[in-house]
Backbone bond lengths (Angstrom), bond angles and torsions (degrees), N, CA, C in turn:
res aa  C-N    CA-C-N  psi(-1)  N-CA   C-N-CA  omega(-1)  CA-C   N-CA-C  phi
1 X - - - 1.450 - - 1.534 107.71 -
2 X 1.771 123.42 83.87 1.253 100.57 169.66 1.419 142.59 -90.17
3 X 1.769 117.94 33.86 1.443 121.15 160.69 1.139 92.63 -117.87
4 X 1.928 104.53 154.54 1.163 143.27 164.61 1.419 116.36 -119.42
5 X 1.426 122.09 135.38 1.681 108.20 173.73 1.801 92.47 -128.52
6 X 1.263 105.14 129.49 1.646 115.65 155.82 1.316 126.45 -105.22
7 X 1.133 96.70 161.13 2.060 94.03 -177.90 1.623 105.00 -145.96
8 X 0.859 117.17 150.62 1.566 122.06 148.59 2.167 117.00 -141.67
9 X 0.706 83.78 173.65 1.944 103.18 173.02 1.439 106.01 -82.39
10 X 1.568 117.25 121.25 1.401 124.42 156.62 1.558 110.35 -34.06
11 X 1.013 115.65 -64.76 1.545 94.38 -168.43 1.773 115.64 -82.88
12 X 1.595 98.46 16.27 2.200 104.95 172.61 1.551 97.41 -108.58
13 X 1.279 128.70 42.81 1.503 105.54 -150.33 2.046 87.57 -96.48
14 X 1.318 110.66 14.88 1.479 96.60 -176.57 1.761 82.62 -129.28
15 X 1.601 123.94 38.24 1.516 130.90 135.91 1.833 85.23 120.65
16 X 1.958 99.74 160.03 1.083 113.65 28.08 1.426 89.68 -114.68
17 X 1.820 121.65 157.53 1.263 123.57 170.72 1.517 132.17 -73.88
18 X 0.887 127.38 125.43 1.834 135.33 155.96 1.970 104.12 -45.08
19 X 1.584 92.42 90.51 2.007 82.16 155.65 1.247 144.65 -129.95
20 X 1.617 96.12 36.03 1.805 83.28 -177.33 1.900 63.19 164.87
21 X 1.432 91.00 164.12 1.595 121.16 165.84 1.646 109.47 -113.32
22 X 1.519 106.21 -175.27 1.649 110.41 173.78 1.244 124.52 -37.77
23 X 1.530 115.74 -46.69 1.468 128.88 169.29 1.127 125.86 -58.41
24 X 1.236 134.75 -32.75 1.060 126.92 -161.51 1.491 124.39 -63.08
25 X 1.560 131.19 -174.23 1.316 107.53 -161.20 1.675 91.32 -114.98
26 X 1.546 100.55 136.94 1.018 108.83 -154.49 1.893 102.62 -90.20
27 X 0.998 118.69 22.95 1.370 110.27 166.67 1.729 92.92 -108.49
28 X 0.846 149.76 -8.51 1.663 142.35 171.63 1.923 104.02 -97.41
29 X 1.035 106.21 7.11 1.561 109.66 176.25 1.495 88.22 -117.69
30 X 1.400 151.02 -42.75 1.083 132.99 169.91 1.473 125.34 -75.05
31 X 1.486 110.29 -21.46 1.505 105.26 147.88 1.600 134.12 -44.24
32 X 1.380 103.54 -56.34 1.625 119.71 178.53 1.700 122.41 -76.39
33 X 1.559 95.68 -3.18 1.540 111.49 170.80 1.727 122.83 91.15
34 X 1.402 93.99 7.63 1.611 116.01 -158.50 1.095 116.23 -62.10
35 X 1.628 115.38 150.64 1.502 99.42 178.32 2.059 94.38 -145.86
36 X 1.992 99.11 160.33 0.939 88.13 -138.83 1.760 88.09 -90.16
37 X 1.207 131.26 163.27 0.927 126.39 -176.72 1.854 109.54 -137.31
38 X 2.210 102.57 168.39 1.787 79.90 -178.87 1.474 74.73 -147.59
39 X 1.936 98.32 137.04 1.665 91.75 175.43 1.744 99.60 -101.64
40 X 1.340 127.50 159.25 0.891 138.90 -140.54 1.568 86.71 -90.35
41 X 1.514 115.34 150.50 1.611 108.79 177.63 1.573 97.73 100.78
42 X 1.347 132.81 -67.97 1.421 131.96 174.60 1.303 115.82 -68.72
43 X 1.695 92.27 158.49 1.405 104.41 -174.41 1.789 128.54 -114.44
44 X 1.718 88.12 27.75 1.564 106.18 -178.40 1.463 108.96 -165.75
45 X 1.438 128.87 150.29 1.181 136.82 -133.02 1.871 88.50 -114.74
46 X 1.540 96.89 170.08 1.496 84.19 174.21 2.147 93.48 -172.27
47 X 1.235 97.65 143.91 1.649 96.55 -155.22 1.762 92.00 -79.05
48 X 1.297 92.52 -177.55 1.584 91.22 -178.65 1.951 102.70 -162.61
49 X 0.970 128.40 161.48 1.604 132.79 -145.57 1.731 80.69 -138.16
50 X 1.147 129.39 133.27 1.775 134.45 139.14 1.714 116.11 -66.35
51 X 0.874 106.29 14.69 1.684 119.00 -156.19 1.911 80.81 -105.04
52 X 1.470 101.05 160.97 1.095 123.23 176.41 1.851 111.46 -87.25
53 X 1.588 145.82 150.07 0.896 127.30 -166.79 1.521 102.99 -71.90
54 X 1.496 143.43 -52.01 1.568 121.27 138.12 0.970 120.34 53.82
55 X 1.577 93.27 -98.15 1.367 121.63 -163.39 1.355 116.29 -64.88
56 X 1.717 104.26 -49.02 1.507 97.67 179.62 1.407 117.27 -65.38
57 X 1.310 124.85 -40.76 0.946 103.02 -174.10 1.912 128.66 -76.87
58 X 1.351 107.34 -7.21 1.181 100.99 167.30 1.889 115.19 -72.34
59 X 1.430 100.85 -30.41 1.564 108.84 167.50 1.773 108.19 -35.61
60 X 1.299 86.78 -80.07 1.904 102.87 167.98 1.330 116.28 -15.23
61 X 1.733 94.47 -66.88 1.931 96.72 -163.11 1.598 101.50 -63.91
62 X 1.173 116.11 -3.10 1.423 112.79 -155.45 2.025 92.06 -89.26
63 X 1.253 113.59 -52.81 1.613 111.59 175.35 1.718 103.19 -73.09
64 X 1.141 135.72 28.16 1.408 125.50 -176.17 1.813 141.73 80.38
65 X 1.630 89.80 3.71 1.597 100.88 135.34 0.718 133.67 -37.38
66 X 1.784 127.56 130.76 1.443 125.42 113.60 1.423 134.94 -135.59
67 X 1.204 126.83 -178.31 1.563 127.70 -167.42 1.110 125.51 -81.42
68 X 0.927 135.00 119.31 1.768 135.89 -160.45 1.287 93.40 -111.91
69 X 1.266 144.89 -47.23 1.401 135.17 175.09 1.282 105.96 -150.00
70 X 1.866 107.91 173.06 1.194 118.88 -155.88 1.524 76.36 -131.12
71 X 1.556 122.06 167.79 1.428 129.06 141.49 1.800 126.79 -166.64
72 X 0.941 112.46 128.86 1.607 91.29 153.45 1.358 117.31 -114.65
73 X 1.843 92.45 157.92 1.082 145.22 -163.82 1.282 109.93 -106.68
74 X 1.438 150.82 123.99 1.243 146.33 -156.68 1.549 99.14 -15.20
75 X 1.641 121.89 -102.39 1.295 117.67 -168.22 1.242 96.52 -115.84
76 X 1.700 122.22 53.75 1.408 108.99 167.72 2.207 96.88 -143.45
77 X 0.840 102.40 132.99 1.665 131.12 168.84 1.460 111.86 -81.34
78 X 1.326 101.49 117.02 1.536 124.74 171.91 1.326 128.40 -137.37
79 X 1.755 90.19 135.83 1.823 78.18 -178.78 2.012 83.31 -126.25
80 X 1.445 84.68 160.70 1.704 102.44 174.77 2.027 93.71 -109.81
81 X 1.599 97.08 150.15 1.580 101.77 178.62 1.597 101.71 -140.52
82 X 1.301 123.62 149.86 1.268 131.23 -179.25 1.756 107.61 -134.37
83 X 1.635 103.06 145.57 1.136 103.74 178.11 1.384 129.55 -133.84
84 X 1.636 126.58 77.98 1.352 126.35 -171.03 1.438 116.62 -3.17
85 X 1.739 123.42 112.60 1.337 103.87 164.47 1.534 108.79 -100.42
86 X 0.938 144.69 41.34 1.744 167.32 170.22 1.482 63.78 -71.86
């Protein structure tokens, strides 16, 4: 799977982070320490980091991440990450 998208809240921006949903691949969610979580009302789970976004993403660059874009979203921060599979 080489995209990743993270998120957090303007005012969580020192954690906890959004990294990955149900799908994601679960050896890069046990890299980043992730765990999977379900907020009540939804109908799909989605992991989440206590880590600052920072952090994760230097985690990332560290297995061969990087950031293809940045954005905000009303009061939520996102970055998209890609990872050469060459």
């Amino acid at each position: 799977m080489p995209y990743v998208l993270i998120s957090t809240q303007n005012r969580l921006e020192t954690g906890p982070t959004m990294v990955g949903d149900e799908y994601s691949d679960p050896d890069i969610m046990n890299h980043l320490g992730a765990r999977k979580t379900y907020v009540l009302g939804n109908n799909f789970s989605e992991y989440h980091v206590d880590d600052p976004p920072r952090v994760v993403l230097n985690r990332l660059e560290m297995i061969g991440f990087r950031v293809v874009c940045m954005t905000g979203v009303g009061q939520t921060l996102a970055w998209c990450l890609h990872k050469d599979t060459v």
